[in-house]
N, C-alpha and C positions, 0 to 999 in steps of 0.2 A: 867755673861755677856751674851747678846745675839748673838749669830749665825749671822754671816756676811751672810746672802741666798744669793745665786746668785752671789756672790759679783767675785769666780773666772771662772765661765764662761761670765761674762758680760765683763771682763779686758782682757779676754786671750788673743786676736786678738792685745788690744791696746799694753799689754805687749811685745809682739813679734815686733813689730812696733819701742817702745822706746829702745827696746834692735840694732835693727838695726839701728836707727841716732844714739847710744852711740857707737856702735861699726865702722860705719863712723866716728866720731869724734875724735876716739880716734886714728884710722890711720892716721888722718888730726895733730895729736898734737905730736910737737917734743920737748915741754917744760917740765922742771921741775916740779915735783909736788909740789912744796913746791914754797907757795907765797912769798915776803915778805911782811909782816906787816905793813911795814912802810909806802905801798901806800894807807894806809888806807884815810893817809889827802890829798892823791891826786883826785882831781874829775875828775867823768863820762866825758868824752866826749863827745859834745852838739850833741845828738843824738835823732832824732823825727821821729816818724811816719808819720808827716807832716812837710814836711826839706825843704829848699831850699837848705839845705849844702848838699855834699855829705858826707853818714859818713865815718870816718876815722879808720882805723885801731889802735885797743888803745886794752893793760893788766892790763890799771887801773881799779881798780875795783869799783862799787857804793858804798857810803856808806848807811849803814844803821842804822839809830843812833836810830830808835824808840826804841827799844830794851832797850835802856839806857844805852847799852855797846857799843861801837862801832863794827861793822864786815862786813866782805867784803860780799858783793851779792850773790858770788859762795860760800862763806865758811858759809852761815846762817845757822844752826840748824834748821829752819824754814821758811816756804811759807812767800813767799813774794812781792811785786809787788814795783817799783816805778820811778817815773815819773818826771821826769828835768824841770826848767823852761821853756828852750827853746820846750819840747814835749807839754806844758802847751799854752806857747804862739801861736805856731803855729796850734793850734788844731779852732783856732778862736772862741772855745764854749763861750758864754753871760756869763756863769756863772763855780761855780763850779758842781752843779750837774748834767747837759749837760755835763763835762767834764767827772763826773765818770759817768756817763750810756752812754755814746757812746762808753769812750776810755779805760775803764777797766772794772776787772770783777763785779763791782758792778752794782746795780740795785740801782737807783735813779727817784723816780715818784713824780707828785704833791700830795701830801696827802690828801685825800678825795677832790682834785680840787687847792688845797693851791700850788701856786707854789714856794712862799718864805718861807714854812716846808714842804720840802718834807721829804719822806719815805725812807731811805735807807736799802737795803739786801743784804746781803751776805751770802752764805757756805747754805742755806735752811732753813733761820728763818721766812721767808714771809714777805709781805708788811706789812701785821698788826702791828707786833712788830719785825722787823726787826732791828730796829734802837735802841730799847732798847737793842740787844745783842751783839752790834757795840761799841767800845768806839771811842771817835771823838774828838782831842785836834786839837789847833791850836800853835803853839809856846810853846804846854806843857800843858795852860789851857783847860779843860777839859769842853766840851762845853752840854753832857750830862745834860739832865735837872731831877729831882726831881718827874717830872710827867708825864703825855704821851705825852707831845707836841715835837716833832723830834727835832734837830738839828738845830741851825738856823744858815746854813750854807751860808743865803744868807749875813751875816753879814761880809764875807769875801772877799772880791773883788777878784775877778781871775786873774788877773793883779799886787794884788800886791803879788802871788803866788812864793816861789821860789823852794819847790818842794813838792811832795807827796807821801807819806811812806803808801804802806797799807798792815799790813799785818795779815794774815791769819789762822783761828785755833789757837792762840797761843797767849802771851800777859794777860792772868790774872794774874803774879806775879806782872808785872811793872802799870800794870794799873787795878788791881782790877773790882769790880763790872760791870758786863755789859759786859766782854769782849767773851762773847761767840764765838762768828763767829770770832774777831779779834779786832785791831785796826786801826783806816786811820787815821794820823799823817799828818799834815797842817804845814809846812814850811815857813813864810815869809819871802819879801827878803830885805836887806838893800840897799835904793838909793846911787847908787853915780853918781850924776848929775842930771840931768834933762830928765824925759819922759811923753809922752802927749800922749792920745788916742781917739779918737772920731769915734764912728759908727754910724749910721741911718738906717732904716729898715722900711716895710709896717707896716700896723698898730697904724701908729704914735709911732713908737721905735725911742728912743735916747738916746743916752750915748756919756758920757766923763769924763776921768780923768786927774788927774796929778801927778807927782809922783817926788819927790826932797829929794837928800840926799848929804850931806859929811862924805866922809873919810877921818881922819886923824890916824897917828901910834896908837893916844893915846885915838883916841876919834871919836863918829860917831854920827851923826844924820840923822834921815830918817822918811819921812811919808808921806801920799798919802790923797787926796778926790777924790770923785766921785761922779754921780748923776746918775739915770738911770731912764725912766719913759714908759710907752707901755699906750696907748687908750684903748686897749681891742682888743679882737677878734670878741668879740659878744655881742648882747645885754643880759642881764641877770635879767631884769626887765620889765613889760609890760613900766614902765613911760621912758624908753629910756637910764638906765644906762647899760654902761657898764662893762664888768670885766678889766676895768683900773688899772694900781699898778703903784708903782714910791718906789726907793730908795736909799737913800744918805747917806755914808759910810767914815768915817776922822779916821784918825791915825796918830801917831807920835812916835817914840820910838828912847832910846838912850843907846849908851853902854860909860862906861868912865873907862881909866887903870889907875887908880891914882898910882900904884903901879907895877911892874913887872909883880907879880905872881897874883893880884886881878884884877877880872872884875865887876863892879857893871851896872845892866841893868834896866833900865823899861820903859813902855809902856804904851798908852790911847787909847782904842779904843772909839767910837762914833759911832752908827748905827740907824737910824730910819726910817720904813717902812711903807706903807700902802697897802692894795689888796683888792679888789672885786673879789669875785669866786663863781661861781654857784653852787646850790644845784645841789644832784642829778635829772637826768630825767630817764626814764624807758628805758628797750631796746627796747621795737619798736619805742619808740622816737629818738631812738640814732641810729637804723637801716633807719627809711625815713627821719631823717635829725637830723645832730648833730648840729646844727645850734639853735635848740628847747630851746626859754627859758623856764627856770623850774616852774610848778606849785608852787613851796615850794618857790620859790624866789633866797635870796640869802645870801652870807657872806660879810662881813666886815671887816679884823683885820687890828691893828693898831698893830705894835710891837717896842720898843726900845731895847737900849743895850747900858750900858757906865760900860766899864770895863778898871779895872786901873790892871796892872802885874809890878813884881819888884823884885829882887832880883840879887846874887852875885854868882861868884866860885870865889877859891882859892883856889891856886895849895900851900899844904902845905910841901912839899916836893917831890922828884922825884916818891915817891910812892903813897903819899895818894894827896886828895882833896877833897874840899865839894863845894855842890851845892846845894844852897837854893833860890827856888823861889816860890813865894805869887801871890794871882789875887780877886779882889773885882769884885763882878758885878752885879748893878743894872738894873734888867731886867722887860720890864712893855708887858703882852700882853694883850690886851685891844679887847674882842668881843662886837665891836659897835654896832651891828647888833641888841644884845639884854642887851646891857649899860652892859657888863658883863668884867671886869674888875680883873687881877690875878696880883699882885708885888712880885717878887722874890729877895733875897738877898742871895748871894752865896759867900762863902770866902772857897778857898783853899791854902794847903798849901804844898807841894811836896821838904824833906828834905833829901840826900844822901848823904854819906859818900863813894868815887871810891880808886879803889886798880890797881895797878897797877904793874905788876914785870915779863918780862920775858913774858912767855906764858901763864901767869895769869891774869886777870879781873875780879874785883870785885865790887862788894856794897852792901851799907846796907842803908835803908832808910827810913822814914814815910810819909806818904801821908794823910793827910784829905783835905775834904771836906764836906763844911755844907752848906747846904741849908733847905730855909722856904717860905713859898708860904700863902701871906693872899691874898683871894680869897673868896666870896662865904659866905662869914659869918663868916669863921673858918680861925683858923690858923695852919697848916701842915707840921713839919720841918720831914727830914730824915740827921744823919749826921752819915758819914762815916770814919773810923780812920783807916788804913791797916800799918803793918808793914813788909816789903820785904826782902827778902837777895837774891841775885842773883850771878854766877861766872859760866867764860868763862873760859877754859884751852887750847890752843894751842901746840899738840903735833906732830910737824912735819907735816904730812896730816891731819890728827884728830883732828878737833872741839868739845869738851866736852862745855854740858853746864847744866846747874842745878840750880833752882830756887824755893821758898816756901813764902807763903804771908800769914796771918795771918789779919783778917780784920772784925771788929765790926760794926754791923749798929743799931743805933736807931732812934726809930720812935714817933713822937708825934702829938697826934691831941687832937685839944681843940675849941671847938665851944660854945654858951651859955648856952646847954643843955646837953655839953656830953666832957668828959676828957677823955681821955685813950693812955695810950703807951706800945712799944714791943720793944724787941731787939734779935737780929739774930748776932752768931760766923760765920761767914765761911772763907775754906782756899781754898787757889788757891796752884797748885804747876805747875813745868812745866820740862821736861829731854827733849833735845835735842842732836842729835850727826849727823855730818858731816864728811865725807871723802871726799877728792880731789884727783880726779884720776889723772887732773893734775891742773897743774894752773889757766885753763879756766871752767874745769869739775868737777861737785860733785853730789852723791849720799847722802840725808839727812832723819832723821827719825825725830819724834814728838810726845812724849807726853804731852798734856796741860788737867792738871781739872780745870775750870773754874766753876762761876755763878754768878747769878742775883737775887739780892735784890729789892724784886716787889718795882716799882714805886707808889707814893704814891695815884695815882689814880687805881690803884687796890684794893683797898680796900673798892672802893666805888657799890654798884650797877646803872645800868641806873635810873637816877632819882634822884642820890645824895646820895642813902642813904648808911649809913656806913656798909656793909657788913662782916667785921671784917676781919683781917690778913690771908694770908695768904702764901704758903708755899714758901722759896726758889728755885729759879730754879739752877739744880748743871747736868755740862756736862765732861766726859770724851770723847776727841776728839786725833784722834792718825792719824799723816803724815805721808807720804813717798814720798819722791821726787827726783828727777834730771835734774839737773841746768848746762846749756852750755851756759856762754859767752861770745862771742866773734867776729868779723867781718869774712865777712858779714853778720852771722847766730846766732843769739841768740834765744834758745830754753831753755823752764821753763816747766814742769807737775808736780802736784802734787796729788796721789790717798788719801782721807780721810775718815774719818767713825767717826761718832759722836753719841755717848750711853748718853739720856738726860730725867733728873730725875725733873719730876714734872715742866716742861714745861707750861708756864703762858701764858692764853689766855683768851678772850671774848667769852661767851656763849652766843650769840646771842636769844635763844630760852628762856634763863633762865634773861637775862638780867643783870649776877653775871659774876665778874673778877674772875677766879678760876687756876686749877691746870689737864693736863693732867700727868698721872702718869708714862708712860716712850715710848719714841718715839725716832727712828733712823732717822740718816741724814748721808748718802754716795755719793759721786761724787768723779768728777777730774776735774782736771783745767789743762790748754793748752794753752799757749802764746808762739807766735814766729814772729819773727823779719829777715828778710828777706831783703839783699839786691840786686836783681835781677840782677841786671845793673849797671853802676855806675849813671844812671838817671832815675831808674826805683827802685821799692822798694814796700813790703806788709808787713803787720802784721794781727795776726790775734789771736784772744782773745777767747776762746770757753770753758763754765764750763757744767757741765751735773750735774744735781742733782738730788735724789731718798731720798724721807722724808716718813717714815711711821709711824704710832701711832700703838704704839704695844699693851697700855693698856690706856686706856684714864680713868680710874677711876670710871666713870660713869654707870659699867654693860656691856660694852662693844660695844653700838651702834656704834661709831668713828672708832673701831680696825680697820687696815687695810688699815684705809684710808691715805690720804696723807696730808700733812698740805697746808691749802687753801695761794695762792697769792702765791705758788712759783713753777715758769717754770722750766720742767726740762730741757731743749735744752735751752741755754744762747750764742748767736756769736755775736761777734766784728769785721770787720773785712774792712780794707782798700789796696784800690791800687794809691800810689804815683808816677807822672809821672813829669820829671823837660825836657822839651823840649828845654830850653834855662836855661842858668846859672841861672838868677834871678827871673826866673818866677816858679810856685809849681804849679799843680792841685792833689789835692786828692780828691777821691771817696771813701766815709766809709758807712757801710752800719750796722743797730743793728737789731739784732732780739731775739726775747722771742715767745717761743714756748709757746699753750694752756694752760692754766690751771684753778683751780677752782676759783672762786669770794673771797675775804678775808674775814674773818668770817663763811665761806661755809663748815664748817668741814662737815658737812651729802650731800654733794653734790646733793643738791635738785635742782641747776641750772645747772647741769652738769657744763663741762669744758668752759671756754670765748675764745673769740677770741683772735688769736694771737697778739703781737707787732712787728711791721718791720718800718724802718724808713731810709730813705736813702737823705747823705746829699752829696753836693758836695762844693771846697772851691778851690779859686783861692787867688795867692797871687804876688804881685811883689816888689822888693826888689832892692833899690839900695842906697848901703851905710849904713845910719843909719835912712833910711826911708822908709815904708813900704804900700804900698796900698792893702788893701783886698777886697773878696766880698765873699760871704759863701749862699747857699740856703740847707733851712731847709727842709726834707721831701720831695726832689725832687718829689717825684711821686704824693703827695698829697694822700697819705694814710691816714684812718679814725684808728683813737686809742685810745684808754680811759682803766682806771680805775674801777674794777667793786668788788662793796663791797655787802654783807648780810646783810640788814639793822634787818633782822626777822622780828616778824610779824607786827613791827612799821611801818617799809618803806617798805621792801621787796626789791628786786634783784635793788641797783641803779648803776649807770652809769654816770660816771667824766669823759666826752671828753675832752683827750691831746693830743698834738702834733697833731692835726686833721686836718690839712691846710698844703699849701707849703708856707712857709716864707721867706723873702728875706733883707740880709742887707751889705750895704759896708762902708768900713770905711778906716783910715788910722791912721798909730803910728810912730813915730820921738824918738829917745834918742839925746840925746845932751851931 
């Protein structure tokens, strides 16, 4: 393995830093070290970054269920981040990707201009294919796709959000393929009653939803619609169009106890969208005015999504239980632009067997997932079978944890003139261990092997043609962490180092999906939680990353360099002020430091311009009704997007967030 360089004179200063808040802390802590367990089914305390409450002094601890085991916040084996309804709600972000690129450590952008598939990054995998080394479920289903299209995260309405699990480094045992960087786990919530929401904004912005559910002991029903539509920001056509979108979003889900120890659930989701978005324009176009419609013109997609989920637990005694749940989902994305048309058929299936005894937690499980993509003339399936074991030990202060996954991918493609398939074994494993200095305090370690089973549009070159298989990408990634807590001061860092073998990327110059052969990824991560005053209050979110290509395969031209599309300076960072009881203003401010263009590995354009973006948001509150107003980008900073096109397009530019926006709105529960 390679030489961490640098790695302990670049920490030493921060190291001596987190030794002094632990060593603060731990004069501040007059508690047991030993939690109990049993608060595990007690929840977080509605605590936000943007609160009208004051928070409250609370030892319950979060849970965090992504894992598939349950465990407390403080006591994880592993990084971890996550985020309450009430931090959701009050954040007033339109969506959910506004919510992860302002309010945590993730990076969320329009993808080449697309702002309903964006690009997500995490831990130093870039914009380019950031999102391929992300897994991203929403209630479990597994919203990865088959090919290079992101996430289509706008299929979830942020409202009817109930909380968000992300975490970090770690997560290939329980969620296989893709999980490089980590996992961000999508929580929805179940209605009881009645809530309404409606905003307006320039631009011709509007939205509204509605959200209706019953609880009863034995039985629940919940589901929501919405609609949301924008004019545009600009023209993106000489004939007068704009980049207008609009999208309309139904659900309904139920749970029934026919039985004591049985729960049967399921679910229907319904999402369909449209957007207009600009090609690229150059950068002196983007430097005398981002405003420039593009010579190249523009996009079009149309996207749907109707996905049915289903399944049961039972609790088969005080020790064991199973959980078995399924999800169908008919997916259509349609490039109008050039009548180019892709239908997806996706069926998983995620089956556990949980152990329970003492300071023991267990399981054992199977996970598929099949997907097929006709598109294009051809038919394209990839399906994946993984089988898990996973087990938590609870030893007094000492969290043991230990996992190994086991998971086959086959590949098929068959077009009129050509048949051919492949298949790839690979294992995931993952050891964690946790101590508790005391109840609020812990010191954690991490190792996770993960990888990635290329998407099946890897295999193609620019132009369609089949370029043939290749390699897996396989990462060892190792944590170390410490997690305080507790009111008024909650403090999380995390230092990591990632060793990554045959790393998949675009050769821009060669126009082939290929393999660098081994590249590093080191940072830390910094979140703290701060409450000033009892009406005064900050947070403040900061990751540092450092990616190098140590052997790019190719003779060496790439060595050295750094992988294009990822900032290494990443801050979040807000001051909330509550001047009277019901009224909030917060100021949050993002910024991403310099870096290369995506595709840019020979850094021919050197470094782009930074990202900075500062919002501010007022809110008043009386009762169970709530008026807001929120401005985007107070300052009216210019920001974009800047990819390698090679020698097709050359250096382009996707203006985001490039205006000050503005909208208010109001939301009622009943």
């Amino acid at each position: 393995m390679k030489k961490l360089k640098g790695f302990r004179g670049k920490y030493f200063s921060l190291a001596a830093i987190l030794a002094l808040n632990a060593t603060i802390a731990l004069a501040q802590e007059g508690q047991s070290v030993v939690d109990n367990e049993k608060q595990l089914s007690t929840p977080k305390a509605e605590a936000s970054s943007e609160t009208t409450e004051l928070l409250e002094e609370t030892s319950a601890p979060v849970l965090v269920v992504s894992k598939k085991i349950k465990v407390s916040e403080v006591g994880a084996p592993f990084a971890s981040e996550v985020y309450t309804k009430k931090e959701i709600e009050q954040s007033h972000s339109k969506d959910i990707y506004e919510f992860l690129n302002t309010q945590t450590s993730v990076t969320a952008l329009p993808n080449m201009g697309n702002p309903f598939a964006q690009a997500i990054d995490m831990r130093g995998y870039g914009l380019g294919s950031g999102y391929e080394n992300t897994v991203v479920t929403v209630n479990g289903r597994r919203l990865n796709n088959i090919d290079m299209v992101p996430q289509l995260l706008s299929s979830i309405p942020i409202d009817s959000i109930e909380k968000i699990e992300i975490i970090k480094g770690s997560g290939s045992v329980e969620y296989g393929d893709g999980a490089n960087a980590g996992a961000i786990n999508i929580i929805t919530k179940d209605y009881d009653g009645a809530v309404i929401k409606s905003y307006m904004g320039d631009n011709g912005l509007k939205f509204a939803s509605v959200g209706l559910g019953i609880k009863e002991e034995k039985f629940s029903i919940s589901g929501y619609i919405d609609d949301y539509s924008h004019d545009g920001f600009k023209e993106v056509s000489s004939d007068g169009t704009k980049d207008e979108s609009w999208n309309r979003n139904k659900s309904i889900k139920a749970t029934l106890t026919p039985i004591e120890d049985l729960t049967l659930n399921v679910g229907k989701t319904y999402s369909k969208m449209n957007v207009n978005f600009a090609n690229a324009i150059t950068l002196s176009q983007y430097d005398q005015n981002r405003y420039t419609i593009p010579s190249s013109g523009y996009n079009e997609y149309y996207y749907s999504s109707d996905a049915l989920s289903y399944g049961f637990n039972y609790k088969i005694n005080d020790k064991f239980s199973i959980d078995a749940q399924m999800s169908n989902e008919d997916k259509v994305s349609n490039y109008m632009t050039y009548s180019s048309r892709s239908d997806y058929d996706y069926k998983s299936y995620d089956t556990k067997i949980n152990y329970s005894d003492g300071g023991l937690k267990a399981l054992v499980g199977v996970q598929a997932f099949d997907g097929e993509r006709d598109a294009f003339g051809n038919q394209t399936t990839k399906e994946n079978l993984g089988v898990y074991a996973k087990a938590d030990y609870l030893l007094n202060a000492h969290t043991f944890s230990l996992g190994a996954r086991d998971e086959k991918v086959k590949y098929k493609y068959e077009s009129s003139t050509n048949s051919t398939e492949d298949e790839s074994k690979l294992q995931a494993y993952d050891v964690g261990y946790n101590y508790k200095l005391t109840s609020k305090m812990s010191l954690f370690t991490n190792y996770n092997r993960s990888f990635q089973a290329p998407d099946i549009d890897r295999f193609f070159s620019w132009g369609g043609t089949f370029n043939g298989f290749i390699e897996p990408m396989k990462v060892d990634t190792f944590n170390v962490g410490f997690n305080y807590i507790s009111y008024p001061h909650t403090f999380k860092t995390t230092l990591f180092y990632a060793f990554v073998d045959n790393e998949i990327y675009y050769n821009v110059t060669s126009g082939d999906n290929t393999n660098l052969k081994e590249t590093e990824k080191r940072g830390i991560e910094l979140s703290e939680k701060y409450q000033i005053l009892s009406n005064l209050f900050t947070t403040l979110n900061y990751t540092y990353l450092d990616t190098e290509i140590i052997d790019d395969g190719l003779g060496g031209s790439f060595n050295g360099r750094s992988i294009p599309g990822v900032s290494p300076h990443n801050v979040k960072v807000a001051l909330g002020y509550n001047p009277v009881k019901p009224v909030a203003l917060v100021l949050s401010h993002t910024y991403k430091s310099k870096t290369y263009a995506i595709d840019d590995f020979d850094g021919n354009y050197g470094k782009m311009e930074s990202y900075s973006v500062t919002d501010l948001s007022a809110t008043y509150t009386y009762k169970n009704y709530e008026i807001f107003a929120k401005v985007n980008n107070l300052f009216d900073e210019k920001n974009a997007m800047f990819a390698d096109g090679g020698a097709w397009s050359g250096l382009g530019v996707y203006p985001i967030n490039y205006e000050r926006t503005f909208l208010v709105g109001f939301s009622a529960k009943f």
